[in-house]
N, CA, C, O and CB atoms as a CASP TS submission, in Angstrom:
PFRMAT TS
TARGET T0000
AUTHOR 0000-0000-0000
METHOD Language model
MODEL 1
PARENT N/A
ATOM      1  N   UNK     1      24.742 106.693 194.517  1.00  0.00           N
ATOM      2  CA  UNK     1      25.732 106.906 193.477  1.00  0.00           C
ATOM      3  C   UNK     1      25.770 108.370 193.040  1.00  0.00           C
ATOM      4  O   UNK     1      26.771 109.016 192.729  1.00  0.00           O
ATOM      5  CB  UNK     1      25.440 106.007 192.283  1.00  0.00           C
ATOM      6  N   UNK     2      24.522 108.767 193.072  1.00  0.00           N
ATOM      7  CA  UNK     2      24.567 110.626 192.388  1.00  0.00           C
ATOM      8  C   UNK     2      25.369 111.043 193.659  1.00  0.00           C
ATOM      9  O   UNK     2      26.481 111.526 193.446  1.00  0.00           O
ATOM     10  CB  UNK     2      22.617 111.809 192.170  1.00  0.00           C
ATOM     11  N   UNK     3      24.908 110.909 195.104  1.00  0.00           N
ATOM     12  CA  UNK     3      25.734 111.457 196.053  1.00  0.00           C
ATOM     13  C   UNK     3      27.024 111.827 196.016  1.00  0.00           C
ATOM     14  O   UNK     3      27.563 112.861 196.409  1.00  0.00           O
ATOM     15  CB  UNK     3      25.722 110.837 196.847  1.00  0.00           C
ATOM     16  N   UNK     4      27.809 110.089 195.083  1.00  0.00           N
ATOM     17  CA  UNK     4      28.751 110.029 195.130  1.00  0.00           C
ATOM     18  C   UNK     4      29.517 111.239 194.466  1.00  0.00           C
ATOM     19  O   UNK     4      30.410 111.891 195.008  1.00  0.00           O
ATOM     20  CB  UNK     4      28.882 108.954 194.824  1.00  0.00           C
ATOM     21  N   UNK     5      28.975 111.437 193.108  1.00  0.00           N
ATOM     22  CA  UNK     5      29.406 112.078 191.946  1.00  0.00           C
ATOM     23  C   UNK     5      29.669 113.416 192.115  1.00  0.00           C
ATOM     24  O   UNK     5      30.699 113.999 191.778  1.00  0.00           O
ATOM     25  CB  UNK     5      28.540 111.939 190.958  1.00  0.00           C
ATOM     26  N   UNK     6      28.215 114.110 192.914  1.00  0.00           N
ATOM     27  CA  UNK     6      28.556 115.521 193.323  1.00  0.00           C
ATOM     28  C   UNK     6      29.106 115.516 194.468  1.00  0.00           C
ATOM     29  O   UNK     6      29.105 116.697 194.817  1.00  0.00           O
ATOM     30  CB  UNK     6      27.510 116.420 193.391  1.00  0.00           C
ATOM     31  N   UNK     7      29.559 114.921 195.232  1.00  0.00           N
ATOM     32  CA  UNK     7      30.979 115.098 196.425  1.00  0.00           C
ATOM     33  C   UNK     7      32.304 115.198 195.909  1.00  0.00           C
ATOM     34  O   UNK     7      33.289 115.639 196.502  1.00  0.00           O
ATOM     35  CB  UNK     7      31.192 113.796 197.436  1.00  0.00           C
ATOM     36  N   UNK     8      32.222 114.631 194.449  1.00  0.00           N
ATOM     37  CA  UNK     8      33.476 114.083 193.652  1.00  0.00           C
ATOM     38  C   UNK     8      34.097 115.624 193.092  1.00  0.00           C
ATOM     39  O   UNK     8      35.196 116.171 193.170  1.00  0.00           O
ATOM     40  CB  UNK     8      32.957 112.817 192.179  1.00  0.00           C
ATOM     41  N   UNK     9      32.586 116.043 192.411  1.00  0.00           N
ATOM     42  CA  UNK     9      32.520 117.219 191.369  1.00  0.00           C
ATOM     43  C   UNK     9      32.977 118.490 192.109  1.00  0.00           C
ATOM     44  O   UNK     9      33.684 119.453 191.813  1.00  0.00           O
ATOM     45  CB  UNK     9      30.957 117.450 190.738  1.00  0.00           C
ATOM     46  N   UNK    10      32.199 118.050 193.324  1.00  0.00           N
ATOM     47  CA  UNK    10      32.866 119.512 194.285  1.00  0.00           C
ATOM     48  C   UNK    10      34.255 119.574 194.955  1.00  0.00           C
ATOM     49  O   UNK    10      34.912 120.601 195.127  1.00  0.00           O
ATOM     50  CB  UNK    10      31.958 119.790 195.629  1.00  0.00           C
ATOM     51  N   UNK    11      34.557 118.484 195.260  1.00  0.00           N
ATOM     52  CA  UNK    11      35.764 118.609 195.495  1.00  0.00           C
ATOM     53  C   UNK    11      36.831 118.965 194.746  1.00  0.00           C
ATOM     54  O   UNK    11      37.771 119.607 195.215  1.00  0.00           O
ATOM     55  CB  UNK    11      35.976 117.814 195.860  1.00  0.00           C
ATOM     56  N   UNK    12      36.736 118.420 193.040  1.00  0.00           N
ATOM     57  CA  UNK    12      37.531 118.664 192.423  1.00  0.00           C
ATOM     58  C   UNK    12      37.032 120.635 191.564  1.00  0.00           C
ATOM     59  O   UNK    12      37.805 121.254 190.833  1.00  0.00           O
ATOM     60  CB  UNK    12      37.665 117.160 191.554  1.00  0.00           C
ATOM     61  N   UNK    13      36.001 120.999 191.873  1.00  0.00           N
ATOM     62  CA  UNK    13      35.641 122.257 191.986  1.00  0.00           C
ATOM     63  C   UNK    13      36.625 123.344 192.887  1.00  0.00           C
ATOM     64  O   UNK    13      37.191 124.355 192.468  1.00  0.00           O
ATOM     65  CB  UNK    13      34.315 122.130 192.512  1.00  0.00           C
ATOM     66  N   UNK    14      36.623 122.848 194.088  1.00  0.00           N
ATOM     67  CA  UNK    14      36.977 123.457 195.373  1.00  0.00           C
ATOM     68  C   UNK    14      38.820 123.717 195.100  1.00  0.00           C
ATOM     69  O   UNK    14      39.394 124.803 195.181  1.00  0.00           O
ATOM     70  CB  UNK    14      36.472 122.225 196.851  1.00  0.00           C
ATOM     71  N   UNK    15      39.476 122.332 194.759  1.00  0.00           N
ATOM     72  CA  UNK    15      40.875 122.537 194.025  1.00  0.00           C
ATOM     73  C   UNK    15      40.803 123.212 193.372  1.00  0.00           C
ATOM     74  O   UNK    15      41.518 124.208 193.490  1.00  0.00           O
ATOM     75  CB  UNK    15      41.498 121.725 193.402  1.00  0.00           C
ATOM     76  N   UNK    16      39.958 123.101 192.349  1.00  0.00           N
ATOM     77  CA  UNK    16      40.385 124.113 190.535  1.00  0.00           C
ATOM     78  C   UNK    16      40.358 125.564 191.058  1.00  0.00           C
ATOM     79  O   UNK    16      41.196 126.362 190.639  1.00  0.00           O
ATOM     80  CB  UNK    16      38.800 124.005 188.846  1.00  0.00           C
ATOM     81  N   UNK    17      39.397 125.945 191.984  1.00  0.00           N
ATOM     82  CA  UNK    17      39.248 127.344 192.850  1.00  0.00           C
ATOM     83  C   UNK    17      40.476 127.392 193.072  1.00  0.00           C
ATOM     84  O   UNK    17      41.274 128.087 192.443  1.00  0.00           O
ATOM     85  CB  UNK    17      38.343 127.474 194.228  1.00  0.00           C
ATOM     86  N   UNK    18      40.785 126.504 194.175  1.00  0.00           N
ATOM     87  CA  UNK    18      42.104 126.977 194.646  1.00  0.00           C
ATOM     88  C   UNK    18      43.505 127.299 194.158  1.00  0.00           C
ATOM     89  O   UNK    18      44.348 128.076 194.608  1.00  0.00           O
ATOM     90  CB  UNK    18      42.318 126.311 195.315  1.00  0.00           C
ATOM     91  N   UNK    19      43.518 126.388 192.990  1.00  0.00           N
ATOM     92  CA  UNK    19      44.664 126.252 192.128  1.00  0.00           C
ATOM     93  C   UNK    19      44.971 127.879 191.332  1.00  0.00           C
ATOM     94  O   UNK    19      45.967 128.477 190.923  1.00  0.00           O
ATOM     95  CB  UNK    19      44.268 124.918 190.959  1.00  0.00           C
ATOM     96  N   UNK    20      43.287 128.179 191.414  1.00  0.00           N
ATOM     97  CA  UNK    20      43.517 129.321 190.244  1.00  0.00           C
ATOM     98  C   UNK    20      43.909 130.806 191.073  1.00  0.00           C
ATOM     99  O   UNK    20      44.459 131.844 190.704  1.00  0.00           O
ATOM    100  CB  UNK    20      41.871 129.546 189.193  1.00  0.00           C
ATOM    101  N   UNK    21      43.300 130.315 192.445  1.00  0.00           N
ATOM    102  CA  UNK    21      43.608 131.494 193.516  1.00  0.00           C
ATOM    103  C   UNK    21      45.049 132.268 193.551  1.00  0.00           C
ATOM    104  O   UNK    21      45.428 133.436 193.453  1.00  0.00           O
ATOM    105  CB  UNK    21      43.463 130.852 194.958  1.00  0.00           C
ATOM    106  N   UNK    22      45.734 130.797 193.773  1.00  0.00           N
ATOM    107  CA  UNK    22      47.349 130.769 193.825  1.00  0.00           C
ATOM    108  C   UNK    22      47.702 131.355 191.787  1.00  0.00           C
ATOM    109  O   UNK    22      47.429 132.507 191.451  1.00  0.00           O
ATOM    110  CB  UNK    22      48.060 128.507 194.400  1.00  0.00           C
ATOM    111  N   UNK    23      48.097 130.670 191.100  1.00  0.00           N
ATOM    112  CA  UNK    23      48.145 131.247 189.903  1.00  0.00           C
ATOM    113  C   UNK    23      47.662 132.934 189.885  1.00  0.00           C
ATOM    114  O   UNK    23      48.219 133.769 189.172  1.00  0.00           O
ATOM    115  CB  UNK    23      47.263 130.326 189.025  1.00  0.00           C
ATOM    116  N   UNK    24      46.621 133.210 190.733  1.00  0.00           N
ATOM    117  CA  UNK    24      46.281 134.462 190.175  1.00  0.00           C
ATOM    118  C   UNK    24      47.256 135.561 190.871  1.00  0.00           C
ATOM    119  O   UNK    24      47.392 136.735 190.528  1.00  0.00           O
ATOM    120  CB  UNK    24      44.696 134.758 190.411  1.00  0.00           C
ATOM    121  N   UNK    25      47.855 134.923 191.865  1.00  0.00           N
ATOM    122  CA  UNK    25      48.635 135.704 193.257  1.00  0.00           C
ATOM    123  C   UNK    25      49.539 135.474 192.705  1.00  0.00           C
ATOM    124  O   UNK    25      50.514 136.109 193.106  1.00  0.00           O
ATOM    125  CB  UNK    25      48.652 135.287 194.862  1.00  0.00           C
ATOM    126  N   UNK    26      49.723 134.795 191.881  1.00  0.00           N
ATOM    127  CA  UNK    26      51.685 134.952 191.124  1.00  0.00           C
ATOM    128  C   UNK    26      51.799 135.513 189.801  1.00  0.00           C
ATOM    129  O   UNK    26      52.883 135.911 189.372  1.00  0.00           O
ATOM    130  CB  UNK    26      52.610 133.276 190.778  1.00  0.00           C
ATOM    131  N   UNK    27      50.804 135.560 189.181  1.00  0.00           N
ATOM    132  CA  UNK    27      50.556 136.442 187.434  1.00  0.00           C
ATOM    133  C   UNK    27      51.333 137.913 187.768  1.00  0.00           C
ATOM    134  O   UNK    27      50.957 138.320 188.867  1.00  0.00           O
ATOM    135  CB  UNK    27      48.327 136.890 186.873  1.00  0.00           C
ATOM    136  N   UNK    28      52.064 138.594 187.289  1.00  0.00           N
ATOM    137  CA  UNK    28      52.515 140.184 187.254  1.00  0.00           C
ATOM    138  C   UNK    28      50.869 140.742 186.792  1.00  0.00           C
ATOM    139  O   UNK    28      50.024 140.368 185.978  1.00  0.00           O
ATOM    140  CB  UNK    28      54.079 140.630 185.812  1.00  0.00           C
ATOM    141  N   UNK    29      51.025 142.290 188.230  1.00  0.00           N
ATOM    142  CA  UNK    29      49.667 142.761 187.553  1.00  0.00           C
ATOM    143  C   UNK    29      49.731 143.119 185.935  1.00  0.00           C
ATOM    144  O   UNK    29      48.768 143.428 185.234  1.00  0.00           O
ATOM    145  CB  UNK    29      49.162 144.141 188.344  1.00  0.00           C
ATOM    146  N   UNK    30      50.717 143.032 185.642  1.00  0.00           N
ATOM    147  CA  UNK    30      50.834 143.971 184.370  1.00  0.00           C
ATOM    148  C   UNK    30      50.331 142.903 182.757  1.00  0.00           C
ATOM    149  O   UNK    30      50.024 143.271 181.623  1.00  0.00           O
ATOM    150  CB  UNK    30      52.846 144.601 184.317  1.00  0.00           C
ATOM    151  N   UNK    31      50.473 141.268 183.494  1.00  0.00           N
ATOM    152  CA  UNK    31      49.840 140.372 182.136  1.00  0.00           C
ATOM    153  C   UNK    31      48.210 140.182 182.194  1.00  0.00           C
ATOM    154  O   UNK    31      47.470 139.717 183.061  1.00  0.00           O
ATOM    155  CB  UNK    31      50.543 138.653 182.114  1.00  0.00           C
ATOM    156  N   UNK    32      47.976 140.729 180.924  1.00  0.00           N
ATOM    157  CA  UNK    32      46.654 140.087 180.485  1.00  0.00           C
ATOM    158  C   UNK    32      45.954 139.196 181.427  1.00  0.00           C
ATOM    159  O   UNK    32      44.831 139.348 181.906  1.00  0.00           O
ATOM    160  CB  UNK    32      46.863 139.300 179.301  1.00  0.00           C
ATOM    161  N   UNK    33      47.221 137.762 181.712  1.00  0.00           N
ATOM    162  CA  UNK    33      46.602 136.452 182.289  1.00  0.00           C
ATOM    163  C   UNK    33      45.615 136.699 183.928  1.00  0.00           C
ATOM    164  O   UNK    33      44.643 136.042 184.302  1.00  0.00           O
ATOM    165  CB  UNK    33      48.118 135.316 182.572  1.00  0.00           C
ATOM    166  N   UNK    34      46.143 137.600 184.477  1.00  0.00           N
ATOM    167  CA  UNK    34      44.988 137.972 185.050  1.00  0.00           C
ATOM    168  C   UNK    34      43.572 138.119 185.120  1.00  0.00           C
ATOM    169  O   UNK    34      42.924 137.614 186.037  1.00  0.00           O
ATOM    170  CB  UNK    34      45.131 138.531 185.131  1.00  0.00           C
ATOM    171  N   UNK    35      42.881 139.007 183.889  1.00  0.00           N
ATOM    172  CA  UNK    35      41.661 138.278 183.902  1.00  0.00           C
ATOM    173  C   UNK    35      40.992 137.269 183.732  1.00  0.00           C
ATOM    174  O   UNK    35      39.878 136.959 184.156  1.00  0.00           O
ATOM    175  CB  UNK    35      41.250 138.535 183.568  1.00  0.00           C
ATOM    176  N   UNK    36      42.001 136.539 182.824  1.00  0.00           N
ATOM    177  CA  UNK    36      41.514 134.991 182.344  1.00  0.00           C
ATOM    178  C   UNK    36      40.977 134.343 183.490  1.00  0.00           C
ATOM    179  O   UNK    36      39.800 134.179 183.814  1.00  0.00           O
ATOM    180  CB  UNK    36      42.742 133.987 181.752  1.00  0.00           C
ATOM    181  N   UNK    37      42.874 133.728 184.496  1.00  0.00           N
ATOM    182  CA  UNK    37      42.390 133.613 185.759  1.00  0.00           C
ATOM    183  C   UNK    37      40.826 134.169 186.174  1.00  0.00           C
ATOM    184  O   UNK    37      39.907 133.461 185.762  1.00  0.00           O
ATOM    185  CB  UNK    37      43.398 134.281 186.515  1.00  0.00           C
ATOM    186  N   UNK    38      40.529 135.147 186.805  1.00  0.00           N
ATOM    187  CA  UNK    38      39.663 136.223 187.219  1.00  0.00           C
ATOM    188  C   UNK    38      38.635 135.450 187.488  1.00  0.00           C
ATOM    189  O   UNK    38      38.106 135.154 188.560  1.00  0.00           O
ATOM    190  CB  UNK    38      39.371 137.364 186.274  1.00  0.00           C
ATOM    191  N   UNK    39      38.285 134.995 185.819  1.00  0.00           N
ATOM    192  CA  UNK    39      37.081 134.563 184.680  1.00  0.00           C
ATOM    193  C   UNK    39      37.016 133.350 185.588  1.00  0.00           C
ATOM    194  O   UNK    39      36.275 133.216 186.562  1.00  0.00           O
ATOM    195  CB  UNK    39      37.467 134.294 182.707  1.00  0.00           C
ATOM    196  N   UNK    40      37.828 132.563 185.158  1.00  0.00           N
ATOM    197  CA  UNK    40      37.834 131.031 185.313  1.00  0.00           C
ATOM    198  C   UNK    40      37.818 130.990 186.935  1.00  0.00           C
ATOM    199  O   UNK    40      37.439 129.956 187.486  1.00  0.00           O
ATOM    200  CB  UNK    40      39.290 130.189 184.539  1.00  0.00           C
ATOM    201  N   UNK    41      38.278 132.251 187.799  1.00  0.00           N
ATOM    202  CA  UNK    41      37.420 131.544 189.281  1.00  0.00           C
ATOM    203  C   UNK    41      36.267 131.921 189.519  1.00  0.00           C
ATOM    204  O   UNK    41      35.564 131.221 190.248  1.00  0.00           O
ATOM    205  CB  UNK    41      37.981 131.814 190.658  1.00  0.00           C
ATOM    206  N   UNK    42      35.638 133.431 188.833  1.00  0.00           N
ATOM    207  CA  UNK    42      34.239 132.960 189.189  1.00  0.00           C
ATOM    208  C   UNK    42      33.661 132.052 188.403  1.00  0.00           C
ATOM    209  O   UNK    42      32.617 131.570 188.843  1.00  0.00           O
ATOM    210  CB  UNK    42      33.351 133.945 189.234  1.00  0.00           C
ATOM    211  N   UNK    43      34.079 131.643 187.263  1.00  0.00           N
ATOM    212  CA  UNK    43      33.139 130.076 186.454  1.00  0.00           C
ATOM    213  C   UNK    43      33.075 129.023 187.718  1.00  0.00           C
ATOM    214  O   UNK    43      32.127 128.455 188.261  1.00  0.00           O
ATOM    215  CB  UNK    43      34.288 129.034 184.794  1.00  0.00           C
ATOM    216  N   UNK    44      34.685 129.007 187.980  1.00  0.00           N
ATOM    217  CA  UNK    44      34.461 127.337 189.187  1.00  0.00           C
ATOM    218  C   UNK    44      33.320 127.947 190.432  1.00  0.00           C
ATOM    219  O   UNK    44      32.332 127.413 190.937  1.00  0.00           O
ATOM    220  CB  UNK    44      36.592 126.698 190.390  1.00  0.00           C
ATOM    221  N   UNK    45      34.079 129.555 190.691  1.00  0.00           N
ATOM    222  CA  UNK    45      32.938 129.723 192.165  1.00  0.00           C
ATOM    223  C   UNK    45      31.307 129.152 191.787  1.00  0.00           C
ATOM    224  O   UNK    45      30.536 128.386 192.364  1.00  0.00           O
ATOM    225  CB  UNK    45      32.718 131.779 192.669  1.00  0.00           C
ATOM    226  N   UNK    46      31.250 129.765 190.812  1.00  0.00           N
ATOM    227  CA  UNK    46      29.891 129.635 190.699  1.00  0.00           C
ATOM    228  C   UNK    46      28.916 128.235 190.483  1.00  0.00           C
ATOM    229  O   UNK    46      27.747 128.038 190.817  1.00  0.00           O
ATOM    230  CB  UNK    46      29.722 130.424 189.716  1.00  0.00           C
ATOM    231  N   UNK    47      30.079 127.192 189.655  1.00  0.00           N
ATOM    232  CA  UNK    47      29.750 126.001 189.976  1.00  0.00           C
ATOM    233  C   UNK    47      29.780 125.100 190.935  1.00  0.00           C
ATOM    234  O   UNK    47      29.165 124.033 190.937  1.00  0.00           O
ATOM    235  CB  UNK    47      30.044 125.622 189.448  1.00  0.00           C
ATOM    236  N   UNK    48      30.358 125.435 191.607  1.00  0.00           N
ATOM    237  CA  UNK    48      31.162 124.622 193.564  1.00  0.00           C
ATOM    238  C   UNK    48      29.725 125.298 194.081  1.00  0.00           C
ATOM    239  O   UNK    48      29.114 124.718 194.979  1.00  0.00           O
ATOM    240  CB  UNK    48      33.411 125.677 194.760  1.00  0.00           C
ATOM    241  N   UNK    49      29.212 126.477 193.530  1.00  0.00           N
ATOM    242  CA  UNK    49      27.892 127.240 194.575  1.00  0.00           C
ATOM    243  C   UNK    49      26.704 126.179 194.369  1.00  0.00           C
ATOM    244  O   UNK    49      26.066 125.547 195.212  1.00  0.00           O
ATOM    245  CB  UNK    49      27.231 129.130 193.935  1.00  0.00           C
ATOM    246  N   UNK    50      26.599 126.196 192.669  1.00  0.00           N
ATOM    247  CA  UNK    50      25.439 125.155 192.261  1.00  0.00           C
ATOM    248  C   UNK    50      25.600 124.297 192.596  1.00  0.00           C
ATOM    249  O   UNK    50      24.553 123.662 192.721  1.00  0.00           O
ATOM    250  CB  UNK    50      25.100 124.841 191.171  1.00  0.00           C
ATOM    251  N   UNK    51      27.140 123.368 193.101  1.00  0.00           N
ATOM    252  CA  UNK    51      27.128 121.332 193.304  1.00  0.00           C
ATOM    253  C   UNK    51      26.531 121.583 194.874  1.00  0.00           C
ATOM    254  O   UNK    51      25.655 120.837 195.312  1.00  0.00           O
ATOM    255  CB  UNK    51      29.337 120.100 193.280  1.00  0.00           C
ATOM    256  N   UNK    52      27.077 122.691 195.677  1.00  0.00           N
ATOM    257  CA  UNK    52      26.536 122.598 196.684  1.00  0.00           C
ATOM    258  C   UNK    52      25.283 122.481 197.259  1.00  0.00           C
ATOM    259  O   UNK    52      24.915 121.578 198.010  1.00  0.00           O
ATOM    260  CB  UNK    52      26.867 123.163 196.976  1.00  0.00           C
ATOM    261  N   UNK    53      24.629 123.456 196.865  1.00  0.00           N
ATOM    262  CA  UNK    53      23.200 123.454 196.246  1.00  0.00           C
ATOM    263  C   UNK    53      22.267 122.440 196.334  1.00  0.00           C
ATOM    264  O   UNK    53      21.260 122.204 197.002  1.00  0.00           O
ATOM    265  CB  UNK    53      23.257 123.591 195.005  1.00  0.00           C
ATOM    266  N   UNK    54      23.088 121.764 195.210  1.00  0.00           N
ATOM    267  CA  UNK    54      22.416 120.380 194.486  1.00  0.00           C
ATOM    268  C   UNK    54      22.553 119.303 195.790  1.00  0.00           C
ATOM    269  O   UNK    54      21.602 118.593 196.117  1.00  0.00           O
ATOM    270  CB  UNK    54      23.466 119.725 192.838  1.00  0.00           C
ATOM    271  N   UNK    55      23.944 119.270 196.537  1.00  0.00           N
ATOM    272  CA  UNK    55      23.897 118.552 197.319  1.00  0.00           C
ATOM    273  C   UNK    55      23.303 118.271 198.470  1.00  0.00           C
ATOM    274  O   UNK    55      23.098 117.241 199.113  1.00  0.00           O
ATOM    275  CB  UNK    55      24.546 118.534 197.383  1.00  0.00           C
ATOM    276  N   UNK    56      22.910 120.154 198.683  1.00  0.00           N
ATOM    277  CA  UNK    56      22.084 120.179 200.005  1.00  0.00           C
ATOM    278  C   UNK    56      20.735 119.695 199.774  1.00  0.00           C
ATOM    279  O   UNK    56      19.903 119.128 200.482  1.00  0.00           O
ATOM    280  CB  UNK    56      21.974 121.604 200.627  1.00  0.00           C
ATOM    281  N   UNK    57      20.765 120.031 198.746  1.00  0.00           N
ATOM    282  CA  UNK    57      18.752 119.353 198.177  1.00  0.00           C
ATOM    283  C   UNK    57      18.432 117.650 198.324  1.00  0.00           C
ATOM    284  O   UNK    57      17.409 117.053 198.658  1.00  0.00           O
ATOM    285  CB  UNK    57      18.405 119.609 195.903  1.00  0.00           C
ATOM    286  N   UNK    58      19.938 117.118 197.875  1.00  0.00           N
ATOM    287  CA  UNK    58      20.239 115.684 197.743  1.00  0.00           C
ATOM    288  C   UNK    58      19.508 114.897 199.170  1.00  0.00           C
ATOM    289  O   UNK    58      18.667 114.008 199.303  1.00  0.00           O
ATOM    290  CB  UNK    58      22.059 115.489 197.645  1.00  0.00           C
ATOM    291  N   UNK    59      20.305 115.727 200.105  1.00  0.00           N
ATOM    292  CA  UNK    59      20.630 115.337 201.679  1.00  0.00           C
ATOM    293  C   UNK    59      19.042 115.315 202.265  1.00  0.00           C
ATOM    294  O   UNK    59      18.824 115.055 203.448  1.00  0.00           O
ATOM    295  CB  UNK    59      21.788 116.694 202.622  1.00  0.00           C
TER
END
């Protein structure tokens, strides 16, 4: 069941990355919203790094 959860967590990690990738490639350099973005993909990178992690330890 934990297996289950962090396959779940990362996947929906791996989207939120991606989602924010795209968003960040369409922001004008000139808004603020850029770093936000920025922020919020290394937060997900860095958590998709730890589920992975966790998962390889799991295995």
């Amino acid at each position: 069941m934990e297996e289950l959860r962090i396959k779940v967590l990362t996947r929906l990690a791996e989207k939120a990355l991606k989602e924010l990738e795209e968003a960040y490639k369409r922001i004008p350099d000139t808004d603020n919203g850029k770093t936000y973005l920025l922020r919020g993909k290394e937060r997900v990178r860095l958590m998709l790094n730890i589920l992975k992690e966790v998962e390889r330890d799991a295995i």
